[in-house]
C-alpha positions as CSV (number, residue, x, y, z in Angstrom):
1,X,-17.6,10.5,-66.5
2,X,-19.0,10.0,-63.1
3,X,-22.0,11.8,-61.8
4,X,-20.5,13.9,-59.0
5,X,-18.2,15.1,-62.4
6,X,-21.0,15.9,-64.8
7,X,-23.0,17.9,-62.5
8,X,-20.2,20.2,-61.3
9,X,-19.1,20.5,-65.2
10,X,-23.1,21.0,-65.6
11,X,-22.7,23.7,-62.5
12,X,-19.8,25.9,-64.3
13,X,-21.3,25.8,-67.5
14,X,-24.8,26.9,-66.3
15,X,-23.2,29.7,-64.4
16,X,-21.2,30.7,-67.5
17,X,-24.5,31.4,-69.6
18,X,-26.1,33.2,-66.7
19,X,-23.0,35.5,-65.8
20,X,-22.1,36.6,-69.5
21,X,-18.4,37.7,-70.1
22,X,-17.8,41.5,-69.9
23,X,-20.9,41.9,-67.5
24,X,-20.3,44.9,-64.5
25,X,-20.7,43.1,-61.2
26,X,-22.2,44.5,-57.8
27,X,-22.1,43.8,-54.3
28,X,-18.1,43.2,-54.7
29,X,-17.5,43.9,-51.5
30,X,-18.4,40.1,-50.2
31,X,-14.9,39.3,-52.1
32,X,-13.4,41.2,-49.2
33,X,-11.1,39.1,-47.8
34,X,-11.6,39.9,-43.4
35,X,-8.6,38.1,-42.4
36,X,-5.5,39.6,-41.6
37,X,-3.5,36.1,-42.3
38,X,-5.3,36.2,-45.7
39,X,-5.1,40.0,-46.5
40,X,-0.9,39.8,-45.6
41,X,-0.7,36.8,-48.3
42,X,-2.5,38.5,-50.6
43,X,-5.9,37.0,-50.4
44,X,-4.5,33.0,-50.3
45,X,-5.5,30.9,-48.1
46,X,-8.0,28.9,-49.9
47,X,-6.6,25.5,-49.2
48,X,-4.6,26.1,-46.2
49,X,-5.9,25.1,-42.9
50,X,-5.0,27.9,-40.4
51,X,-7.7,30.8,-39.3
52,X,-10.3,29.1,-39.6
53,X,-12.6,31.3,-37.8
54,X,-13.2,33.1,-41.2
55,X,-14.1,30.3,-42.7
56,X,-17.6,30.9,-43.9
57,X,-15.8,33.7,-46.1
58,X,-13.7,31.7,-47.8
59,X,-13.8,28.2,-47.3
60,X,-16.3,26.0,-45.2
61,X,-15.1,22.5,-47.0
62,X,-11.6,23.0,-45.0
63,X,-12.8,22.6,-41.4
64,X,-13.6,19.0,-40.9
65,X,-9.6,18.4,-42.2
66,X,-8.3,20.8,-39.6
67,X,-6.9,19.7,-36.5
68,X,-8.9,21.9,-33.6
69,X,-12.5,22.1,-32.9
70,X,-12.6,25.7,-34.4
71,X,-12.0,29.0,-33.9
72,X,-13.9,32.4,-33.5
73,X,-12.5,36.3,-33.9
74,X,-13.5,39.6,-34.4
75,X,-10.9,42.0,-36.9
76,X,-11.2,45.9,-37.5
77,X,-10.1,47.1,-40.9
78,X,-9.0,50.8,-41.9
79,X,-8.7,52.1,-45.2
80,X,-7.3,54.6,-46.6
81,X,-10.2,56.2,-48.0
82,X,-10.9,56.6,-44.2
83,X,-13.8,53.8,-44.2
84,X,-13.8,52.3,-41.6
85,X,-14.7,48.1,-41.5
86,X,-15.7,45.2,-38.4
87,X,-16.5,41.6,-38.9
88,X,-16.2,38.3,-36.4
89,X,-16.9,34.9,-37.4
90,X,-16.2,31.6,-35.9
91,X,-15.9,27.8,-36.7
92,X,-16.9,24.6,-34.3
93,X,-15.8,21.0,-35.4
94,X,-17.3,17.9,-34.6
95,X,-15.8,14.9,-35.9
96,X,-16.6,15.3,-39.9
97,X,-19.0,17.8,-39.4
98,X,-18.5,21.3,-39.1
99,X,-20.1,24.7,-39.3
100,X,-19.3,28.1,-39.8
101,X,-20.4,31.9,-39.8
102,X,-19.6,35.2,-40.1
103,X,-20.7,38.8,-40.4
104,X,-18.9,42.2,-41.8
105,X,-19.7,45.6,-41.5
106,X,-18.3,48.5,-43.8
107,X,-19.2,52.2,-42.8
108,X,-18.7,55.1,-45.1
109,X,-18.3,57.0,-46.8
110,X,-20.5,60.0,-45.5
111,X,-21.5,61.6,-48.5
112,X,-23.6,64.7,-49.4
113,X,-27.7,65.1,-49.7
114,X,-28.5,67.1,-52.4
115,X,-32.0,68.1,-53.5
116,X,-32.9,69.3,-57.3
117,X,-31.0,72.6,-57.0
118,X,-27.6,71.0,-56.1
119,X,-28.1,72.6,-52.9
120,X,-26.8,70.4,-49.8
121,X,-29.1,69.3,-47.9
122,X,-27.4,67.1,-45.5
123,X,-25.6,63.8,-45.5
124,X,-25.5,60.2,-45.2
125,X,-23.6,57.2,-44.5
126,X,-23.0,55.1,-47.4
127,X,-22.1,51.0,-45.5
128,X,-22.3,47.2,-47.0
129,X,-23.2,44.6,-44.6
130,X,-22.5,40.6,-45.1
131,X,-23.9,37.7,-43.5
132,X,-22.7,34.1,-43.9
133,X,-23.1,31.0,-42.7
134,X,-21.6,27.8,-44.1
135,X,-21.2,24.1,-43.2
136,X,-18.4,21.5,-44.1
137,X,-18.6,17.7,-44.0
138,X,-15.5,14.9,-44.6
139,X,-16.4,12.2,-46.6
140,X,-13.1,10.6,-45.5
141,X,-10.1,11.7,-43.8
142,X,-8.8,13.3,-46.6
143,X,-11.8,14.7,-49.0
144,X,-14.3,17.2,-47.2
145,X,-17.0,18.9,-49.1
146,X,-19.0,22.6,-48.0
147,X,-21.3,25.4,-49.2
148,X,-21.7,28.6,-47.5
149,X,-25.1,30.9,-47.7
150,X,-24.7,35.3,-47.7
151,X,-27.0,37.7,-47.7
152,X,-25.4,41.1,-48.7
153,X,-26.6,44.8,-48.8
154,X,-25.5,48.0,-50.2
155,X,-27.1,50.6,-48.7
156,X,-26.4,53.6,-52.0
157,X,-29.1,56.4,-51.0
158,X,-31.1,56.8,-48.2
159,X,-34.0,55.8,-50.4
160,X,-32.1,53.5,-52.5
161,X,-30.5,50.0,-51.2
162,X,-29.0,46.8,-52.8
163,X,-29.3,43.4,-52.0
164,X,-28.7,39.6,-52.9
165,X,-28.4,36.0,-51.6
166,X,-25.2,33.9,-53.1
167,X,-23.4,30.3,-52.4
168,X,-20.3,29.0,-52.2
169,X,-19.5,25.8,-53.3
170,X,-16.6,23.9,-52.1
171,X,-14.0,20.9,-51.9
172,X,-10.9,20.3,-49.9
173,X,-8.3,17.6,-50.6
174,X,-6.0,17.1,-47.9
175,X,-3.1,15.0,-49.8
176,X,-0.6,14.6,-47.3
177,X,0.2,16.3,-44.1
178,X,1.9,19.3,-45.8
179,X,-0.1,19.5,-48.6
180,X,-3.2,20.9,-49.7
181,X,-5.8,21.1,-52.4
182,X,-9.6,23.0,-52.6
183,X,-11.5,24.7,-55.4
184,X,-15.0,25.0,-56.2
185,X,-17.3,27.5,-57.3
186,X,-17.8,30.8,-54.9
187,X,-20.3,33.7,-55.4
188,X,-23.4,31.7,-57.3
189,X,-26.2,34.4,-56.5
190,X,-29.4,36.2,-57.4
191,X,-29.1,39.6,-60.1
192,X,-29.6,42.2,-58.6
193,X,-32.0,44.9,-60.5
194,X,-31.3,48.3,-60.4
195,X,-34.1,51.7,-60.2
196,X,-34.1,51.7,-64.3
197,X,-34.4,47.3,-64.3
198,X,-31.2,47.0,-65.7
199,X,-30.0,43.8,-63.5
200,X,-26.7,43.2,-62.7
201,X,-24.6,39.5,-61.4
202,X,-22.8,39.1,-58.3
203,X,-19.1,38.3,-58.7
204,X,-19.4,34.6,-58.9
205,X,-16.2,32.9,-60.0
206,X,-14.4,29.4,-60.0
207,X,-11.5,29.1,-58.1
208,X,-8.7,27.1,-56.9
209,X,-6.2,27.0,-54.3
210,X,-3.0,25.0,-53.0
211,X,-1.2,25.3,-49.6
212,X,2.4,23.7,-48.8
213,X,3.8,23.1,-45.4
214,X,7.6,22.7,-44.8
215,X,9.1,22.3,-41.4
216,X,12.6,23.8,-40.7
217,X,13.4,23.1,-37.0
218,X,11.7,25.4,-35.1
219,X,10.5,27.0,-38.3
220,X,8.0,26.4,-40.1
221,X,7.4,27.6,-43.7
222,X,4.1,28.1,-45.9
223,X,3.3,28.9,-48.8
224,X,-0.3,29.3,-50.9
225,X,-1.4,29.7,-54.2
226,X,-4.8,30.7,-55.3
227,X,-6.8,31.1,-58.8
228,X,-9.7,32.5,-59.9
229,X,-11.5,32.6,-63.1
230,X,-14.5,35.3,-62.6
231,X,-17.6,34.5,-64.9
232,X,-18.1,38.1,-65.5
233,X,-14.9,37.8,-67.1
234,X,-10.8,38.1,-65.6
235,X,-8.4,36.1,-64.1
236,X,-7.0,36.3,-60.9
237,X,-3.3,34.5,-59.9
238,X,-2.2,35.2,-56.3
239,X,0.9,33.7,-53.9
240,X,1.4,33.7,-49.9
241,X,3.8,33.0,-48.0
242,X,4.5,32.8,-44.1
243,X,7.4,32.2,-41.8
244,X,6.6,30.7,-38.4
245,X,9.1,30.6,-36.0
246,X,8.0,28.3,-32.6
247,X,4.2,28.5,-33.6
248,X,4.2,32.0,-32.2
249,X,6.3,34.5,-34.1
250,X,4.5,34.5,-37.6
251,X,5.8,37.1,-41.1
252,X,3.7,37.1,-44.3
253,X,3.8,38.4,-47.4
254,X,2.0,38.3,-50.8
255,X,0.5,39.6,-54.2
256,X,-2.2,38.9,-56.0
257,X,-2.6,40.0,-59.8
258,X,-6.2,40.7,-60.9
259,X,-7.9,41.6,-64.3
260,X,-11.6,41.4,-63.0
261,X,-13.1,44.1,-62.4
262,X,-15.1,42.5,-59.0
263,X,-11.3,42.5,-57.2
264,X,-8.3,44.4,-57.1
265,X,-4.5,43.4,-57.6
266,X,-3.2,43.6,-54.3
267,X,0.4,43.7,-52.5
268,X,0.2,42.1,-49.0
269,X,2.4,42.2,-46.0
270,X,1.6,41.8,-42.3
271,X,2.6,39.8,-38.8
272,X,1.4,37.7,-36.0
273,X,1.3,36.5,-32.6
274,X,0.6,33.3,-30.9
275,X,0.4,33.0,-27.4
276,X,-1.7,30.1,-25.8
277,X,-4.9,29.3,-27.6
278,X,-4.9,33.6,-28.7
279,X,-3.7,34.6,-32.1
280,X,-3.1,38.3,-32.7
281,X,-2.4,39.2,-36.6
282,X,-2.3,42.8,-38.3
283,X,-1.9,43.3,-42.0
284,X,-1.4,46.1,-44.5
285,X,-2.6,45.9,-48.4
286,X,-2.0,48.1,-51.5
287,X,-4.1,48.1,-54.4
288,X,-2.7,51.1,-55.9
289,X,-6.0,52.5,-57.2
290,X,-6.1,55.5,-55.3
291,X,-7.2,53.8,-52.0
292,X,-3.7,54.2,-50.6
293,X,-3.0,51.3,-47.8
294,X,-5.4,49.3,-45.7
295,X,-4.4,48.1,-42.8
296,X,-6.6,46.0,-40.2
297,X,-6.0,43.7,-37.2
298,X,-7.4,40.8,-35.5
299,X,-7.8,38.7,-32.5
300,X,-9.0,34.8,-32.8
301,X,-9.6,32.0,-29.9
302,X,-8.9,28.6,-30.6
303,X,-11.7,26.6,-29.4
């Protein structure tokens, strides 16, 4: 066994004793997937090399494969709880090397301000914020490697807040033209302690991910796979897939079957736009929780 080997089976082991089966994860929300591409496939797109301006929230390793120097873009999400959701990020190439960030924002829900009586005393805004930033580099044309860096808070109370710093971890092999492989480890972070010192893990997990290109003529045909073993305990097992027609006229759809409690089975559909170096993409999911449909739509540059 080779050393680059032992120390990622070293790496998942370690992070197995230090995220014990069965634990109750926080700060879930940096799962989020802020792509409409991904969110319309059902949360693929781990190994696939399209919008990558949301790379530093899924995969940084990718980039220096891609063909581009980058992208940046900016998506609004809207759920049906009524919370409302921004983030941008962007990517820049150069050569092998490549680096990435990204920022969301999740307001709501405004909830009530109650003092000892029960008695309301007024309200407040209940948001999650993410930061990331990430950076890839290709040891060959084929085999990239990258780790991304977030900071998340949870703002619960007006008195009491959340936080914690995680990595990603990250590989992309690009075996031939139309196909794809990545996986690494994604969500390796701080506990986080709560008002009574109970702490809690992030929703670390190892994952992996395959993306398939086949040309048809003027269409051209995708489809991803991606699976995730959470170290809190559950399984996830999702499937993409997308119809291009031109390079401009895009359909998606997905699902995505989840036991862990970090992130939700999901049913994805959505569409999108090429025109120039401008992408537009809207998408719709279902989790079937209660939260009815969220919907959200973006715009990215190519660079």
């Amino acid at each position: 066994m080779n050393n680059t080997l032992k120390a990622a089976v070293i790496t998942v082991l370690a992070a197995t004793i230090y995220f014990p089966t069965g634990a109750q994860t926080v700060l879930n929300f940096t799962r989020a997937d802020r792509d409409p591409v991904s969110v319309s496939m059902a949360g693929t797109g781990l190994a696939s090399g399209v919008n990558t301006a949301w790379a530093s929230f899924k995969n940084p390793s990718k980039l220096p494969l891609v063909e581009g120097n980058g992208e940046a873009g900016a998506s609004f999400l809207w759920s049906g709880t009524g919370v409302p959701g921004f983030a941008a990020g962007g990517s820049y190439v150069m050569d092998r090397f490549a680096i990435t960030a990204g920022a969301a924002f999740d307001a709501g829900p405004r909830l009530d301000i109650l003092d000892s009586e029960g008695t309301r005393t007024g309200e407040y805004l209940h948001n999650d914020f993410t930061l990331a930033l990430g950076a890839g580099y290709a040891f060959t044309e084929r085999f990239s490697v990258g780790a991304t860096v977030k900071f998340a808070r949870e703002i619960l109370t007006p008195e009491v807040s959340i936080s914690g710093v995680s990595a990603d971890l990250m590989a992309t092999f690009r075996a031939s033209e139309v196909f794809s492989l990545a996986g690494g480890l994604t969500g390796i972070g701080t506990t986080v302690t709560d008002s009574n010192g109970n702490p809690y893990p992030q929703p670390a997990a190892a994952v992996a991910g395959a993306s398939a290109v086949f040309p048809i003529g003027d269409v051209v045909a995708r489809a991803d796979m991606d699976f995730g073993y959470f170290l809190s305990g559950g399984i996830s097992a999702a499937v993409g897939g997308e119809m291009g027609y031109e390079d401009r006229i895009f359909v998606r759809a997905g699902y995505r079957f989840c036991s862990a409690e970090a992130l939700p089975s999901l049913a994805g559909g959505g569409i999108g736009y090429k025109a120039g170096k401008v992408r537009f993409d809207a998408a719709a999911g279902w989790t079937g929780k209660g939260n009815g449909i969220t919907a959200t739509a973006a715009v990215a540059i190519s660079l």
